[in-house]
N, CA, C and O atoms as a DFTB+ gen file, in Angstrom:
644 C
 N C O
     1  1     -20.288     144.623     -86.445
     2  2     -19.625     145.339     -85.377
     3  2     -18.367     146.048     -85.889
     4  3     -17.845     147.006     -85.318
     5  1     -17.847     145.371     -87.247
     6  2     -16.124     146.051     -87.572
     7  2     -16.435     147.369     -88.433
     8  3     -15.673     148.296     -88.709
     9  1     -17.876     147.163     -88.799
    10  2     -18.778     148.843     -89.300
    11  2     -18.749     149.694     -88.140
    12  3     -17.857     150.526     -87.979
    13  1     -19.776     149.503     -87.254
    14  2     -19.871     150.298     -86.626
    15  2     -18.251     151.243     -85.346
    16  3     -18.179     152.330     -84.773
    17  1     -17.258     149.982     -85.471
    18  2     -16.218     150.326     -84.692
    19  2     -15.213     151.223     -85.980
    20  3     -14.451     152.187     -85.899
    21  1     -15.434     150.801     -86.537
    22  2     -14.652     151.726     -88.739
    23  2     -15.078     153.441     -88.003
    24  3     -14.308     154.352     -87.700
    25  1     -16.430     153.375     -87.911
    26  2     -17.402     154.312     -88.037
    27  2     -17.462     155.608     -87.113
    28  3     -17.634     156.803     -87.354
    29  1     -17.129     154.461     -85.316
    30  2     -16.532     155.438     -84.375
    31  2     -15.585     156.000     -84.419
    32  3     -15.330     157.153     -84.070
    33  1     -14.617     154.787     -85.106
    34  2     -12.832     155.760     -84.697
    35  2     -13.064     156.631     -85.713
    36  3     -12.405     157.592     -85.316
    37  1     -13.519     156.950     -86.698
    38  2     -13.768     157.845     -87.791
    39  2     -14.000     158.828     -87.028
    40  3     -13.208     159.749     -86.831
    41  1     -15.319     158.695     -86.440
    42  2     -16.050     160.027     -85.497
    43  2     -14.670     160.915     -85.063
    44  3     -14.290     162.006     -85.488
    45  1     -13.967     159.856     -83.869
    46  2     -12.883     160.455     -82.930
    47  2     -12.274     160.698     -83.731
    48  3     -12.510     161.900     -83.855
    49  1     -11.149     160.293     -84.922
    50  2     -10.732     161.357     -85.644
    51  2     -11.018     162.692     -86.309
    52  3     -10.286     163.623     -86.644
    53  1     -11.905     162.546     -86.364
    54  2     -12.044     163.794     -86.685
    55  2     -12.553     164.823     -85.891
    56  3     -12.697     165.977     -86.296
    57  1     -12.872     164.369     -84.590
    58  2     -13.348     165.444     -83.515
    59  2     -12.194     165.832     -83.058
    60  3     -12.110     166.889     -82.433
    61  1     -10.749     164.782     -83.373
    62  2      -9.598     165.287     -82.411
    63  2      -9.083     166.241     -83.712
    64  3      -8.562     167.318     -83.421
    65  1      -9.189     165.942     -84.864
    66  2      -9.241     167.230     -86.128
    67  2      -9.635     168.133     -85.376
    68  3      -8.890     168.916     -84.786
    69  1     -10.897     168.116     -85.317
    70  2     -11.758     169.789     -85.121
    71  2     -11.372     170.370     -83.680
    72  3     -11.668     171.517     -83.346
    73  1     -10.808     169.632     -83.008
    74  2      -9.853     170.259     -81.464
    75  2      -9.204     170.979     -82.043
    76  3      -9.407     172.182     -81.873
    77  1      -8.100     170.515     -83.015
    78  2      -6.853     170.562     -83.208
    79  2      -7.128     171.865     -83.963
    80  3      -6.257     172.726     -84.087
    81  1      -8.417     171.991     -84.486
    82  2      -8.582     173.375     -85.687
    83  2      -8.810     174.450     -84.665
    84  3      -8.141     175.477     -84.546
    85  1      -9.722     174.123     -84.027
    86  2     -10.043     174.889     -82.988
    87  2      -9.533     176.067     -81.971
    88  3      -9.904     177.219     -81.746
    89  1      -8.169     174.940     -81.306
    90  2      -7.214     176.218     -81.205
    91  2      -6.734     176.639     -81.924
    92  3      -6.424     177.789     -81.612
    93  1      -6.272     176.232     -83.339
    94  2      -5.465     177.227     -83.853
    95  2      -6.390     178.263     -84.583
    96  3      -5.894     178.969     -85.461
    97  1      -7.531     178.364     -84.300
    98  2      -8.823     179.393     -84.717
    99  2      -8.624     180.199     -83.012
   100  3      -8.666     181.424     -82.904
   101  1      -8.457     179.462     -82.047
   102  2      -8.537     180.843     -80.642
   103  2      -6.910     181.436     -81.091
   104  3      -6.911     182.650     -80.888
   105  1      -6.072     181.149     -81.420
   106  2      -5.002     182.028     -81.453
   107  2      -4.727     182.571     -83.064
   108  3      -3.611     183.024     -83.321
   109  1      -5.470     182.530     -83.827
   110  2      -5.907     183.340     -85.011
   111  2      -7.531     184.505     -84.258
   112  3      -7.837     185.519     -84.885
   113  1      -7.988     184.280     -83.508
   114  2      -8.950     184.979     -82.614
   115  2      -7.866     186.187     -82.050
   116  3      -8.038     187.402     -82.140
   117  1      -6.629     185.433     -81.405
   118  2      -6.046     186.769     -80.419
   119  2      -5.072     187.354     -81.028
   120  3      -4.363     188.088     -80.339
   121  1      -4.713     187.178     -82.690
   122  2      -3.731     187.199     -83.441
   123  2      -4.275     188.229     -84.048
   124  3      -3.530     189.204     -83.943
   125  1      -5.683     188.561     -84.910
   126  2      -6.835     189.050     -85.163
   127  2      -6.422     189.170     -86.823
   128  3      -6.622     190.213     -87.445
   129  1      -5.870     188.057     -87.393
   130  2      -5.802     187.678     -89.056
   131  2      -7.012     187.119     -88.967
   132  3      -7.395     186.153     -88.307
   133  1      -7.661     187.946     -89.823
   134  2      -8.817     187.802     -90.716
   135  2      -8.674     186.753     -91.598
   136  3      -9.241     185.703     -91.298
   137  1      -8.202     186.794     -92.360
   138  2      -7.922     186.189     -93.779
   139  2      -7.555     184.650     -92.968
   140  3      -7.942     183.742     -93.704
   141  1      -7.001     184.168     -91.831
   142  2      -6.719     182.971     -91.563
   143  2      -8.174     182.777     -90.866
   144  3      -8.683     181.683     -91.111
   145  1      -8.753     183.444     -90.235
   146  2      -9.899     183.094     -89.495
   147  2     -10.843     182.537     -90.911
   148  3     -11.410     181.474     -90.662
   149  1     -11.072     183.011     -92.174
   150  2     -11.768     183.085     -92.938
   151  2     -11.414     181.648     -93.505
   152  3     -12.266     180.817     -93.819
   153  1     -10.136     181.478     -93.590
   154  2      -9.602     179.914     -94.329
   155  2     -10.043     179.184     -93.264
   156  3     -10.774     178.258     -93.614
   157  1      -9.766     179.314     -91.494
   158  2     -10.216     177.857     -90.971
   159  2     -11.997     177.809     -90.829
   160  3     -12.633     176.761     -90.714
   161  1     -12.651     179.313     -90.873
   162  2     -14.243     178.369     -91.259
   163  2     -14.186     177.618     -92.335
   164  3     -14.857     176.586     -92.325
   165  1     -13.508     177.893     -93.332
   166  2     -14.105     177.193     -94.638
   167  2     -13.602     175.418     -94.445
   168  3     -14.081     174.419     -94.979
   169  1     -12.241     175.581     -93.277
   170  2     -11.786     174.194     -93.039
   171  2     -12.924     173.483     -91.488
   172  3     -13.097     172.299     -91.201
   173  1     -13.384     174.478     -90.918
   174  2     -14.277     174.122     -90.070
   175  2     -16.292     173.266     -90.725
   176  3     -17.152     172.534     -90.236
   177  1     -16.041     174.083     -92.132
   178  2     -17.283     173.931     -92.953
   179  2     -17.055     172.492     -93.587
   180  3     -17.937     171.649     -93.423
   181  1     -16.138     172.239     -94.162
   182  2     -15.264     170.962     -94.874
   183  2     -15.883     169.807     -93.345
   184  3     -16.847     169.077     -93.575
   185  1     -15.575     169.792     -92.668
   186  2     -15.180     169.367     -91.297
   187  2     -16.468     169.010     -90.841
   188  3     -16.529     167.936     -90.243
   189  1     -17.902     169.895     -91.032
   190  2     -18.686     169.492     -90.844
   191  2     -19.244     168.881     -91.514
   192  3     -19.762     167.879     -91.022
   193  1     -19.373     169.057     -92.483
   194  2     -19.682     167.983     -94.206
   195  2     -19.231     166.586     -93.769
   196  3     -20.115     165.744     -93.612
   197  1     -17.928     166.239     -93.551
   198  2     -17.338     164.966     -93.029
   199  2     -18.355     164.718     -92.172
   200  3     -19.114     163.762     -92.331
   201  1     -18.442     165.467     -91.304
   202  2     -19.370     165.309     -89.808
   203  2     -20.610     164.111     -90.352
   204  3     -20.806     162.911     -90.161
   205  1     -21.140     164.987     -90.964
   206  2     -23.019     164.691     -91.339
   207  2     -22.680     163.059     -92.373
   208  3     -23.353     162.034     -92.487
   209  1     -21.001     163.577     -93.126
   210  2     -21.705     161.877     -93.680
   211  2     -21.508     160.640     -92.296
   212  3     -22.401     159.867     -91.952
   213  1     -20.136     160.720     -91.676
   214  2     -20.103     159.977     -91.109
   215  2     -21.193     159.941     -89.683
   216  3     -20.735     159.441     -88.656
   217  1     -22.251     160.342     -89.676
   218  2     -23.115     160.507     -89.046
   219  2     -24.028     159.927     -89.452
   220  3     -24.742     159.544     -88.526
   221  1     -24.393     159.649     -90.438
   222  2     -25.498     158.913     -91.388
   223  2     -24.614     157.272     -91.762
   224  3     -25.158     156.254     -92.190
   225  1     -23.485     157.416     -91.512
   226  2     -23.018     156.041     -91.346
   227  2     -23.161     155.494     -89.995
   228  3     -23.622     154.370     -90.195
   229  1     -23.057     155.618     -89.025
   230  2     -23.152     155.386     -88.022
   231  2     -24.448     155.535     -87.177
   232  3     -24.489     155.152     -86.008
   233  1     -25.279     155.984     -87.675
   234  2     -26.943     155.651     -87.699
   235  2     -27.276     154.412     -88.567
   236  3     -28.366     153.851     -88.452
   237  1     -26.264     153.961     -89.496
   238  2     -27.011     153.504     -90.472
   239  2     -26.430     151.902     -89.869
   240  3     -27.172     150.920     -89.840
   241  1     -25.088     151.878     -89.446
   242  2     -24.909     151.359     -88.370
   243  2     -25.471     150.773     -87.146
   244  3     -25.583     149.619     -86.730
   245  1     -25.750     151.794     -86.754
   246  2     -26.655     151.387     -85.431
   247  2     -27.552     150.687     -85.780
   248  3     -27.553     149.592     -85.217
   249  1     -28.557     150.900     -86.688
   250  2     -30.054     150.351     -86.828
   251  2     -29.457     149.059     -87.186
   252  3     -30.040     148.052     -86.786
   253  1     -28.287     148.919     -87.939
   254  2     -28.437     147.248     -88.594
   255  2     -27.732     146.645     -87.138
   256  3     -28.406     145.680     -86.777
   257  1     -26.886     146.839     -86.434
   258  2     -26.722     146.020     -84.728
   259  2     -28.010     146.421     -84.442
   260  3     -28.560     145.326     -84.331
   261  1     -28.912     147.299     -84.237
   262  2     -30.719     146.950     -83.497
   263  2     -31.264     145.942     -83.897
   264  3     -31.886     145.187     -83.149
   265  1     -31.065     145.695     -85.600
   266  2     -31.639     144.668     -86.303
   267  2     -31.306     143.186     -86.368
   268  3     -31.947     142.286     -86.912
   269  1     -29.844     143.113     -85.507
   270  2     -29.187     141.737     -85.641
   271  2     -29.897     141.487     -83.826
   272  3     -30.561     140.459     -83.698
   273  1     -29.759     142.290     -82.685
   274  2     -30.353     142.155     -81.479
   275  2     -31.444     141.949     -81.377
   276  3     -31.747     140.803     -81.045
   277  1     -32.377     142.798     -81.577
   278  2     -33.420     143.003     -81.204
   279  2     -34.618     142.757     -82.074
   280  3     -35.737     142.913     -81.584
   281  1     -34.516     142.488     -82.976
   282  2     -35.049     142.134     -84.311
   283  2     -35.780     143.671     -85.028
   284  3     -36.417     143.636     -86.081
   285  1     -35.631     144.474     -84.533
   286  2     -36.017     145.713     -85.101
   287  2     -35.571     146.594     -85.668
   288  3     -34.852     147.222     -84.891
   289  1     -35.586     147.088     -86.770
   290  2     -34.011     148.312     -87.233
   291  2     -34.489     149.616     -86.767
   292  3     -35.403     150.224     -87.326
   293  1     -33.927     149.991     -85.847
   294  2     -33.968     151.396     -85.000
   295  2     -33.027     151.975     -84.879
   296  3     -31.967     151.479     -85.260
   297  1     -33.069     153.143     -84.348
   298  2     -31.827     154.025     -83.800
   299  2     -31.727     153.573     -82.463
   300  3     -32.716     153.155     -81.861
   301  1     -30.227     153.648     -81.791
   302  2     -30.116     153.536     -80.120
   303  2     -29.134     154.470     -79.674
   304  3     -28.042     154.749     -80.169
   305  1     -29.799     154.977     -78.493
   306  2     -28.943     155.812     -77.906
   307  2     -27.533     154.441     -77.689
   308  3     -27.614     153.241     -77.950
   309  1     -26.345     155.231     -77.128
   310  2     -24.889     154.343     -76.645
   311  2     -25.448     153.962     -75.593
   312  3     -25.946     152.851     -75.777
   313  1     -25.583     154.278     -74.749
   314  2     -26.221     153.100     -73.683
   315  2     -26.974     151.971     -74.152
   316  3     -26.546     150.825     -74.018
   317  1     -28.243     152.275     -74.779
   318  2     -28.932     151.349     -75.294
   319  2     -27.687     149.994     -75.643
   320  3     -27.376     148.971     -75.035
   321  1     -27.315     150.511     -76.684
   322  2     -26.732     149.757     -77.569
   323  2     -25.671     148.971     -76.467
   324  3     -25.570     147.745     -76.424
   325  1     -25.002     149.785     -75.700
   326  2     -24.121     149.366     -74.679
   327  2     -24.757     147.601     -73.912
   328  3     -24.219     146.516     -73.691
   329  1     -26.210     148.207     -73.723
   330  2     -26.922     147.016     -72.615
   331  2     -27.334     145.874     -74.061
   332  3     -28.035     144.866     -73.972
   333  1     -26.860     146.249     -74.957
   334  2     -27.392     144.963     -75.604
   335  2     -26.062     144.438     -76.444
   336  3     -26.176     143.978     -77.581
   337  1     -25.071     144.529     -75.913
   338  2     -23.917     144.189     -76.391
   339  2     -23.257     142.962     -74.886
   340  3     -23.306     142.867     -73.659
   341  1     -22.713     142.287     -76.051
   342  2     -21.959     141.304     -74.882
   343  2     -20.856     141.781     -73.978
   344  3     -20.311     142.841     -74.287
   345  1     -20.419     141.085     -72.808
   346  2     -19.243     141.286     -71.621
   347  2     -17.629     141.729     -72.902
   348  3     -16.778     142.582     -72.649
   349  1     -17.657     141.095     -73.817
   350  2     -16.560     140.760     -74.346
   351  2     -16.387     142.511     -75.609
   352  3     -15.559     143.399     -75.815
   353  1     -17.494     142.183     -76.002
   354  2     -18.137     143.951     -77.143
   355  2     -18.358     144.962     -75.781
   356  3     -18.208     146.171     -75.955
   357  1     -18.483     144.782     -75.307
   358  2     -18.390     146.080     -73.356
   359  2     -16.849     146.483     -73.635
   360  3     -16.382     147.554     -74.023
   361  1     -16.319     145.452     -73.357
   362  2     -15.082     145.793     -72.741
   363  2     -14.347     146.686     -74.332
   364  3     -13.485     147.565     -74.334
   365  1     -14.985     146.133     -75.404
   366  2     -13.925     146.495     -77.215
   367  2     -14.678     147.891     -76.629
   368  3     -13.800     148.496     -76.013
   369  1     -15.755     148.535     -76.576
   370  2     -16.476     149.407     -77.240
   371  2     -16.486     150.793     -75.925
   372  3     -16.827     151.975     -75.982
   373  1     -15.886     149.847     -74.715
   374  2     -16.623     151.136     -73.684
   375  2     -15.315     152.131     -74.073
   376  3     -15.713     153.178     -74.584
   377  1     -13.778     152.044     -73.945
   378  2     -13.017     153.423     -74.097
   379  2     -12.989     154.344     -75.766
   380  3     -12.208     155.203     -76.175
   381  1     -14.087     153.761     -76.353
   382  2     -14.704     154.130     -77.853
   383  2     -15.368     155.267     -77.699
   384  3     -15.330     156.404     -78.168
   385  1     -16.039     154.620     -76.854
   386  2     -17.930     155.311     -76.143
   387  2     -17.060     156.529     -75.691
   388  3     -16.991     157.600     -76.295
   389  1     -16.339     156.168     -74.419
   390  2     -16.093     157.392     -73.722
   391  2     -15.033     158.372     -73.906
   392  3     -14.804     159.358     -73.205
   393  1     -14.197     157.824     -75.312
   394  2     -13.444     158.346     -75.891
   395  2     -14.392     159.782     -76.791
   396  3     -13.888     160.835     -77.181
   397  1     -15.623     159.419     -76.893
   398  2     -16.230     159.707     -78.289
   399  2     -16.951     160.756     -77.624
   400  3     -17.200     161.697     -78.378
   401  1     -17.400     160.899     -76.340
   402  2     -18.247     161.199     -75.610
   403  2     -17.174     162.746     -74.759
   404  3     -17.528     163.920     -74.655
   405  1     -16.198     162.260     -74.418
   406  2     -15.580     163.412     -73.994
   407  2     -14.816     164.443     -75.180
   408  3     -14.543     165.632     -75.014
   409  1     -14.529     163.500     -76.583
   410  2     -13.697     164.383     -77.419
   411  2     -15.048     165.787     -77.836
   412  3     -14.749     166.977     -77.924
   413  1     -16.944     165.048     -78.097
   414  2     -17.739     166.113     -78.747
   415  2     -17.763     166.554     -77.540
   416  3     -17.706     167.741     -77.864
   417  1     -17.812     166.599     -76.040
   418  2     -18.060     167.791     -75.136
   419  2     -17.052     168.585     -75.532
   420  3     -17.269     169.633     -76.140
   421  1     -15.873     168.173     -75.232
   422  2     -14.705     169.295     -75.722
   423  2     -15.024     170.116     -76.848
   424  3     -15.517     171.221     -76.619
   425  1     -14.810     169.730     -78.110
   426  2     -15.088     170.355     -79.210
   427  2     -16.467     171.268     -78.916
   428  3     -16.183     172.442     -79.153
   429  1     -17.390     171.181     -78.628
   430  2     -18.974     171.575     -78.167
   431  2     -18.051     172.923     -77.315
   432  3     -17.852     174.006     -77.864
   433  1     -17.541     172.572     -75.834
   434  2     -17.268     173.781     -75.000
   435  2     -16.311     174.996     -76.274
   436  3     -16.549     176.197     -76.400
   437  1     -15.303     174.228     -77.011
   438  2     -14.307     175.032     -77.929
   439  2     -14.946     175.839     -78.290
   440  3     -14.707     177.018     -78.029
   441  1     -16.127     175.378     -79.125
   442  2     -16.309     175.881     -80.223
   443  2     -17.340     177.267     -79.876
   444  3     -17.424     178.339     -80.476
   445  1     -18.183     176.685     -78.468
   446  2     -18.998     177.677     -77.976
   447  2     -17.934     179.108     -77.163
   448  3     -18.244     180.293     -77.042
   449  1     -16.706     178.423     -76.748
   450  2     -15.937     179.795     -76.704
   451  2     -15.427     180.343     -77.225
   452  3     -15.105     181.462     -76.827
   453  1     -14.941     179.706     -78.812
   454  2     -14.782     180.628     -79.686
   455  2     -15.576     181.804     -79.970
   456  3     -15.254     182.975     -79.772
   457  1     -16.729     181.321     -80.493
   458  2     -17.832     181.868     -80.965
   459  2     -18.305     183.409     -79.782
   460  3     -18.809     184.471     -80.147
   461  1     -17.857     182.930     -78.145
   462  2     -17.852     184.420     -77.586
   463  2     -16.618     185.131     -77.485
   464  3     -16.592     186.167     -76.822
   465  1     -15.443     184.649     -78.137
   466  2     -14.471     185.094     -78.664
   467  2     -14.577     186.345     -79.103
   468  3     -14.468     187.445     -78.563
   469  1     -14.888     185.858     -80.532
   470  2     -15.246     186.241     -81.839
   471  2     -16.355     187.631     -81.339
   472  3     -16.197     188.844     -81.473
   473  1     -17.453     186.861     -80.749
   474  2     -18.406     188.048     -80.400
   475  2     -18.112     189.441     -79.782
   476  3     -18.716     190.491     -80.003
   477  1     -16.987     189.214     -78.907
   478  2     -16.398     190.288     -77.872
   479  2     -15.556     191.157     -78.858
   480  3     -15.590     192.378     -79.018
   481  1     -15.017     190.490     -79.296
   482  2     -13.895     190.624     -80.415
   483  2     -14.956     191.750     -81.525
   484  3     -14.706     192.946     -81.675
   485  1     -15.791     191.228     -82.003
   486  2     -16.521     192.103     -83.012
   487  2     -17.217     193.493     -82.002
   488  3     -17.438     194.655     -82.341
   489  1     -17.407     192.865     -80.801
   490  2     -18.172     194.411     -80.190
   491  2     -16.990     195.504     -79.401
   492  3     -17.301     196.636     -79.030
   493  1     -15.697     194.949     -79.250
   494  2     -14.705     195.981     -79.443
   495  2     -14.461     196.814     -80.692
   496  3     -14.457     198.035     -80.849
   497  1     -14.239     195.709     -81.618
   498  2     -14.263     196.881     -82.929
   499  2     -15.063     197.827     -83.339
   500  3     -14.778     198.849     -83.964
   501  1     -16.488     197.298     -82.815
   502  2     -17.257     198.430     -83.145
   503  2     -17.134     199.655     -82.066
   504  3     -16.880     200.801     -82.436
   505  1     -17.345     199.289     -80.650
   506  2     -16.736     200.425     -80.173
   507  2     -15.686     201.007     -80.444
   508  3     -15.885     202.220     -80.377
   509  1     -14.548     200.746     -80.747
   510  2     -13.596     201.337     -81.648
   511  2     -13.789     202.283     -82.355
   512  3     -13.379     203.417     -82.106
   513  1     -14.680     201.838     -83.698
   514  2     -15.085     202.681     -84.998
   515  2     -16.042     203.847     -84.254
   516  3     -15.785     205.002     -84.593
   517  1     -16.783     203.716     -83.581
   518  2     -17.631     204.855     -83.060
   519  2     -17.039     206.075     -82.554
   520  3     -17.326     207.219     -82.904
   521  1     -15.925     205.605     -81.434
   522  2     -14.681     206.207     -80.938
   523  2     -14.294     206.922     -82.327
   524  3     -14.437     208.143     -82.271
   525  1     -13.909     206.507     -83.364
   526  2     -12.651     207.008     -83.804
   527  2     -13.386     207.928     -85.375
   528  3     -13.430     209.103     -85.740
   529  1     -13.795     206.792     -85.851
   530  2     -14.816     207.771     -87.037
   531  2     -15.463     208.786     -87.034
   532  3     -16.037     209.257     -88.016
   533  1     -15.441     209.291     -85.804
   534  2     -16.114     210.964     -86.184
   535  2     -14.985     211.820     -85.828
   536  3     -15.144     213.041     -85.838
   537  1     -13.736     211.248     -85.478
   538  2     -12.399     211.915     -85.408
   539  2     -11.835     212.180     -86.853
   540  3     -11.213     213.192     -87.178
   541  1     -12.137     211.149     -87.647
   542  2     -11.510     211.248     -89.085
   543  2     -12.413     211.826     -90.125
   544  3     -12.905     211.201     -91.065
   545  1     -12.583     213.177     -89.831
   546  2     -13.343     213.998     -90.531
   547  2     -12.886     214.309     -91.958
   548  3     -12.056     215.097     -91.503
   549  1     -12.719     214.381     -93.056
   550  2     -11.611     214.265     -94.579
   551  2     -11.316     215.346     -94.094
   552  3     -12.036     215.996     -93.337
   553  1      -9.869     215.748     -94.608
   554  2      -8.733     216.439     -94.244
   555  2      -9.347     217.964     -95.312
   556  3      -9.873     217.864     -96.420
   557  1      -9.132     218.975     -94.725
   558  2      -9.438     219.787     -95.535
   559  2      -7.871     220.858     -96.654
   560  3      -6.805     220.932     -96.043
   561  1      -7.898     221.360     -97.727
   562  2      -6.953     221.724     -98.480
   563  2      -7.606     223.553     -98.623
   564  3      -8.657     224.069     -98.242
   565  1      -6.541     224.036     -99.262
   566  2      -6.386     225.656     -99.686
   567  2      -6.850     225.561    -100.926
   568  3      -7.223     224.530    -101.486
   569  1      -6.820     226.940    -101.473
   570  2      -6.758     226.763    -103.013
   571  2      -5.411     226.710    -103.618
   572  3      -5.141     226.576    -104.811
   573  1      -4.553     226.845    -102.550
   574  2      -2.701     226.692    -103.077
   575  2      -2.671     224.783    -103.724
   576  3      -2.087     224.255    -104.670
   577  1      -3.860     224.095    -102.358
   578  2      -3.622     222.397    -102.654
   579  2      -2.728     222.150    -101.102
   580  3      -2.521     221.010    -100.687
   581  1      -2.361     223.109    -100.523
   582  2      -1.898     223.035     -99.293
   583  2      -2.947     222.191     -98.166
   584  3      -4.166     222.233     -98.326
   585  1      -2.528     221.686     -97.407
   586  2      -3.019     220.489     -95.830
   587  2      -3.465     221.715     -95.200
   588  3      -2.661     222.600     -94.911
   589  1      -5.045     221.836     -94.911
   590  2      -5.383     223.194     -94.631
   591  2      -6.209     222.187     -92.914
   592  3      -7.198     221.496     -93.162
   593  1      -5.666     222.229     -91.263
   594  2      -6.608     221.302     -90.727
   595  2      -8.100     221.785     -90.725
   596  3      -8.607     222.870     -91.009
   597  1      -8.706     220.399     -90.237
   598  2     -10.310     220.725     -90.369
   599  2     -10.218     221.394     -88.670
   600  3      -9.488     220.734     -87.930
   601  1     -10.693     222.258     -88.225
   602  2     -11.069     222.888     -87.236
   603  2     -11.597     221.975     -85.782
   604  3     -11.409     222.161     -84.580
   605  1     -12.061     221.318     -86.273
   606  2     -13.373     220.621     -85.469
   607  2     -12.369     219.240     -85.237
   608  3     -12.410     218.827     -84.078
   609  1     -11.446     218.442     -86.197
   610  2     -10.638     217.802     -86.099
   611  2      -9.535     218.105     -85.406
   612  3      -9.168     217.280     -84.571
   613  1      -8.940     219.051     -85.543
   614  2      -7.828     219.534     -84.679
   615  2      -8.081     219.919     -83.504
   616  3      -7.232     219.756     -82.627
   617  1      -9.480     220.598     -83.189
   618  2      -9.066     221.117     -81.473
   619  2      -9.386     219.492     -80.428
   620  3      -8.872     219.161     -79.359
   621  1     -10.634     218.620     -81.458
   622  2     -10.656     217.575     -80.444
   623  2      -9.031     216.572     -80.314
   624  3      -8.685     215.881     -79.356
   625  1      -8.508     216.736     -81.218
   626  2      -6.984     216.146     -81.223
   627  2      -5.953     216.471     -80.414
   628  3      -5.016     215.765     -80.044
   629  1      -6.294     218.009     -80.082
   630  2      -5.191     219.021     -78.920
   631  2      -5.871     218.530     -77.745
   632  3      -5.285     217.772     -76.972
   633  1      -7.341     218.987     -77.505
   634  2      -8.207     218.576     -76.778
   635  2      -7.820     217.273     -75.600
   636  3      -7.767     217.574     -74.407
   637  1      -7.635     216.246     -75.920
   638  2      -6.671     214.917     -76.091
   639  2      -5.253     215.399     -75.530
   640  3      -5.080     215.190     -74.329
   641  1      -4.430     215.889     -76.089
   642  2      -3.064     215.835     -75.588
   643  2      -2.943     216.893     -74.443
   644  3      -1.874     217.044     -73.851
């Protein structure tokens, strides 16, 4: 049981990590630094790596409490495991459970609004560039080397004002 409880608070730390990354990825979102958005995936990627081992600990976990209960080594859902735990392991394990249970919804909703963040965020820019790139036609010159305007650039520019 001092495995599998090692194993949870592990989980919750690090989901209250990936909160904690999270916003500071929505206000690098409305900040629109690239270069920091780019460092916290790679700390969001790190983050999931942690994820998957301590995930395979805590499966690996589970099956050996299935195997001391029930005589079978299985996986159990938290309930499961909940109804086959004593009054005394209820009371250690339930603000674990529901600690553990509300930190991945959170992180889950974060991360799914980042991600339409990000999306909105990328389909402004492109409307942007469509807008603006056929405005920035290359500048045309004389044979002096003189700023000669491009025609077609300048009247849509007056055009405008």
């Amino acid at each position: 049981m001092k495995q599998l409880r090692r194993v949870i608070e592990g989980e919750i730390s690090l989901l209250e990590k990936m909160n904690q990354l999270l916003a500071q990825e929505r206000g690098t979102i409305f900040e629109g630094d690239f270069d920091a958005l780019v460092s916290l995936a790679s700390e969001k990627e790190d983050m999931g790596k942690a994820h998957t081992v301590l995930e395979g600990l805590r499966k690996s976990a589970v099956e050996e409490f299935a195997q001391k209960r029930t005589g079978k080594r299985r996986e159990l859902t938290a309930d499961e495991m909940f109804d086959l735990m004593s009054p005394e392991e209820q009371a250690e394990f339930r603000p674990l459970f529901e600690r553990l249970r509300e930190l991945a919804h959170k992180v889950s909703w974060e991360n799914r609004q980042n991600a339409f963040l990000l999306e909105k965020a990328r389909e402004i820019n492109e409307g942007l560039l469509r807008i603006f790139v056929p405005l920035m036609s290359p500048p045309t010159y004389n044979q002096n080397g003189e700023f000669w305007p491009n025609k077609n650039t300048a009247s849509r520019f007056l055009s405008k004002a």
